[in-house]
N, C-alpha and C positions, 0 to 999 in steps of 0.2 A: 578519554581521548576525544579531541574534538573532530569532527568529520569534517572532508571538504565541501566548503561550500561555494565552491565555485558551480557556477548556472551550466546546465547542459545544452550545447548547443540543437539545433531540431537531428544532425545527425547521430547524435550522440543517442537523442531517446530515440528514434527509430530502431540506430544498433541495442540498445534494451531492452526494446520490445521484442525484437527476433531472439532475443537470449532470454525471455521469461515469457513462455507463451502462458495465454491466459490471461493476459493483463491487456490493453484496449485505452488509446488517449482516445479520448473524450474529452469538446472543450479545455483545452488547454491544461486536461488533468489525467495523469495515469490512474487508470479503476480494474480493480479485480471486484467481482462477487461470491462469495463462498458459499455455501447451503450445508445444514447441518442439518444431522437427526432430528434434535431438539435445542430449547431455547438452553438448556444447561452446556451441550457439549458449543454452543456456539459461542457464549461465555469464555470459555475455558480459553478457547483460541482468541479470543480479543485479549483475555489479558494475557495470555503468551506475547502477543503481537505488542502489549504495552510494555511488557517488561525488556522484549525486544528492541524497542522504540526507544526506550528509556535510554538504554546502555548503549546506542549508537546517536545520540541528540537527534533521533532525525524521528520528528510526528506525525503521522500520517492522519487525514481526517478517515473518521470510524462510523460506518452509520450502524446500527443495528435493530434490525425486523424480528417482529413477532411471530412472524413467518419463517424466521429459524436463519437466514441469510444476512453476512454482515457484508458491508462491501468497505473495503479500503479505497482511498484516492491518498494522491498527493499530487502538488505542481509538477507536471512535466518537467520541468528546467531545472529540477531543485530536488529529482531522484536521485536515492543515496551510489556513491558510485560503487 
């Protein structure tokens, strides 16, 4: 099923952000950072988060550190509703 893509307005992510603490716009992009045990269990969750990603069309940019921390972003305007 395809997702709406209609653009969020700024009140729209602000109301977002109040409803997923933890998350932080930044430049024009919503970011969480996670920290894990280790480099395997923070694996795990990137591809949970991909296989999640997958099955809702919507891809969030994925960084992942050595240091065990992945952080998600995606456009502000273009969070899944």
């Amino acid at each position: 099923m395809a997702r709406d893509r209609t653009k969020l307005s700024d009140t729209e992510v602000q109301a977002w952000l109040r409803k997923n603490p933890g998350w932080a716009l930044e430049g024009g992009m919503i970011r969480r950072t996670f920290a894990f045990k280790d480099f395997v269990e923070a694996m795990a969750f990137v591809n949970k988060v991909a296989e999640a990603a997958e099955a809702a069309d919507h891809h969030p940019d994925i960084d992942i550190r050595y240091s065990k921390d992945v952080a998600l972003a995606e456009r502000a305007d273009t969070v899944a509703r």
